[in-house]
C-alpha angles and dihedrals in degrees: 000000000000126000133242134275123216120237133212114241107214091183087071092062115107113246088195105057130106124226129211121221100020094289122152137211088248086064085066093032097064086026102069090030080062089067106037080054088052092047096047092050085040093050104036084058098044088053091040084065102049095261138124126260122272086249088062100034093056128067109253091258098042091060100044084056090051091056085052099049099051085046089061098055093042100056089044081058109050102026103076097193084056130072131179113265102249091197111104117255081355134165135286094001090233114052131197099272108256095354085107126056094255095000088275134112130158093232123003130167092200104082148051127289121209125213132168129195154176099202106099085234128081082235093110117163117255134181100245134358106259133163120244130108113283132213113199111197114196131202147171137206134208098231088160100053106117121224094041095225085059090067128127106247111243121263155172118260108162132042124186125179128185139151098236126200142205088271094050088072136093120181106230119224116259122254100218138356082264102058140098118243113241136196130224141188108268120213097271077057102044094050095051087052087050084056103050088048110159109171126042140156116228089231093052097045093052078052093057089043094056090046097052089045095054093047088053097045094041 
């Protein structure tokens, strides 16, 4: 029995929004189809095998940085204005393509910075607060689904995109002596990358609208 493949709504882009560096919906578009086709060959290999999905076989956060990282190398590949930034650890992680001497720069605020998340706000945690514009991709996993082969694939079903600035940050607490301190979006941030919402499923977004309705009318 195989299992499913995601699919990309393109009834939930924003005809409305605005995109920086040329890029199109249909960037985003091909970009996240790329890896709902790389999760449903990995996967249907993996099964076919008797093993679990990748989704059960990585850590939360591994997973989430796999999906970034072939995010990254999607959208290099489809938005032509965009290339993948060659320094090491660099960013953003998308520069202008050919703004910068071989498409790569340590820290840059011309660019495009590429998050991915499972938090259903575009508050995701970052290694430093930098300005760029930033697209937040969110997804979401069946991990309950019994048999396993019976699960939901996993999918996007938000995308947010800003250009943030020094003043849309706020430095998180550390959790422990040993951690890193992280950045987030504060909630100057957050709403700007609400606003400039560019990808949303229709049942997500009916979900956003009650519980906006409730908390105005509790």
């Amino acid at each position: 029995m195989p299992i499913q493949r995601a699919q990309v709504d393109q009834a939930a882009f924003n005809p409305a929004a605005t995109l920086p560096y040329a890029m199109r919906f249909a960037d985003l578009s091909i970009a996240m189809d790329d890896i709902y086709e790389t999760l449903y060959s990995v996967n249907s290999g993996l099964i076919g095998r008797g093993l679990p999905r990748l989704e059960e076989s990585l850590r939360g956060a591994n997973f989430t940085a796999f999906l970034s990282d072939l995010m990254v190398v999607a959208m290099a590949r489809h938005a032509m204005g965009l290339a993948q930034n060659t320094w090491p650890n660099g960013h953003p992680d998308l520069l202008p393509t050919g703004r910068f001497p071989n498409d790569g720069a340590l820290s840059a605020e011309d660019g495009v910075e590429i998050k991915v998340t499972k938090r259903p706000t575009p508050a995701v945690d970052m290694h430093g607060a930098r300005g760029a514009w930033y697209c937040v991709f969110r997804y979401v996993v069946d991990n309950e689904t019994q048999p396993l082969i019976d699960r939901a694939p996993t999918r996007f079903t938000n995308v947010w995109l800003a250009q943030l600035g020094d003043g849309d940050f706020r430095n998180n607490p550390r959790q422990s002596a040993l951690s890193t301190r992280t950045s987030s979006p504060n909630r100057q941030g957050v709403a700007k990358l609400r606003q400039g919402w560019i990808y949303r499923e229709p049942q997500v977004a009916a979900e956003e609208a009650e519980a906006t309705a409730e908390a105005v009318g509790g």
